[in-house]
N, C-alpha and C positions, 0 to 999 in steps of 0.2 A: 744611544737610545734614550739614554733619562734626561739628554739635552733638549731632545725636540719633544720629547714629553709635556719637559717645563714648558719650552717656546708654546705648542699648545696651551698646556692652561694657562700662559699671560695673556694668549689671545682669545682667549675666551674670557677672562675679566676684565679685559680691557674692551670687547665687545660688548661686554652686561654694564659697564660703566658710561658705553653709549646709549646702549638704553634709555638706561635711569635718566641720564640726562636729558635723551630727547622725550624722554613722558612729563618733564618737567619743564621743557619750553613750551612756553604759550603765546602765541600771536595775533594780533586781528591784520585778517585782509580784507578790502573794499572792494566790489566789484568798480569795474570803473565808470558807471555811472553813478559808484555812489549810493546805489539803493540799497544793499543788503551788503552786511556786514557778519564773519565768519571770524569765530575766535575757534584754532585747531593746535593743539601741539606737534610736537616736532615727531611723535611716533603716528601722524595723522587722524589722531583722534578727534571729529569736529565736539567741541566743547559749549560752542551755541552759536546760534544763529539770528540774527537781529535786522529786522527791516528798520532803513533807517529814514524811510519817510511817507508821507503818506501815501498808497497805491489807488487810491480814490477809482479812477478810469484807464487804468495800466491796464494792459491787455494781457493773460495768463499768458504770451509767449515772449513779451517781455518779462517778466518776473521770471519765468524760466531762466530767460539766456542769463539775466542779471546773476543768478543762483549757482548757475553753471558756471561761468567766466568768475565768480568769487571764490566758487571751490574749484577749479584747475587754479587757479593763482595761488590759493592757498598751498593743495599736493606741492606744486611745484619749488615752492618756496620751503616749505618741510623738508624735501629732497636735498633743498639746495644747504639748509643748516646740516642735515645729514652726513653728508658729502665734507661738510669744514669740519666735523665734530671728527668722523674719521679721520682725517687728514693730518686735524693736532694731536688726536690720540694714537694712530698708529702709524703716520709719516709716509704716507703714500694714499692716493687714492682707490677707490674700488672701482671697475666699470660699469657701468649700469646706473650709478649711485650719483645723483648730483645732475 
């Protein structure tokens, strides 16, 4: 009983030590045209948002897709650090994760 106790609480600090780390990676993704630019950490927190050129005559449904297709690359990418972070800290992946 006090074995898987322990096994518990290592995985549980070893779960808050992913945390911590994914609130501390930070990354810029590009939509891929290039217009807007998403800096988000690895727990998906968007952290800012930056238009990277001028939108003069863009039509409000390109600046959407641009917006969109910057923030699913970004989720996906977080996921994907998520997914390694578990992986070197507890040696197997999770399903869903990544």
């Amino acid at each position: 009983m006090f074995d898987k106790m322990k096994a518990l609480m290592d995985m549980k600090n070893k779960m808050e030590r992913i945390k911590d780390e994914l609130e501390k990676t930070v990354f810029d993704i590009t939509s891929p045209d290039g217009l807007i630019k998403i800096t988000m950490n690895g727990a998906q927190d968007v952290q800012g948002i930056c238009i990277q050129k001028e939108i003069g005559e863009l039509s409000k449904n390109a600046l959407e897709k641009a917006i969109k297709d910057a923030y699913n690359k970004a989720v996906k990418h977080s996921r994907d650090i998520a997914a390694r972070k578990m992986k070197d800290i507890t040696g197997f992946n999770l399903p869903g994760v990544g």
